[in-house]
C-alpha positions, 0 to 999 in steps of 0.5 A, a space after each residue: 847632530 840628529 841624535 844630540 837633537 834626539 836626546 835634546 828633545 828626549 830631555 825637553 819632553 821629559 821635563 815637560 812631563 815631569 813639569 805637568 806632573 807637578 802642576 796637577 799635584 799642585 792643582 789637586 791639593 789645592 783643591 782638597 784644601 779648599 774643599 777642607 777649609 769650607 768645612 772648617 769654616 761651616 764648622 766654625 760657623 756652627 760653633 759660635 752661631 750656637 753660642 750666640 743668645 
């Protein structure tokens, strides 16, 4: 019984890592995409405040 709670355990934690893992990815690219889309924006800005008379 203590080495399938072991293994159990094994498992759950390395789920638990892989699952965090994947968060962060996520919580870096999302990051990356706003910092790409405010330059985007300030681009856009630019392009047509220029084309205003």
């Amino acid at each position: 019984m203590n080495r399938e709670r072991g293994s159990a355990t094994l498992v759950v934690m390395t789920f638990l890592v892989i699952l965090s893992a994947i968060v962060i990815a996520n919580a870096v690219a999302v990051h990356q995409l706003g910092k790409e889309l405010r330059l985007i924006d300030k681009q856009q800005q630019k392009k047509f405040q220029s084309r205003t008379p």
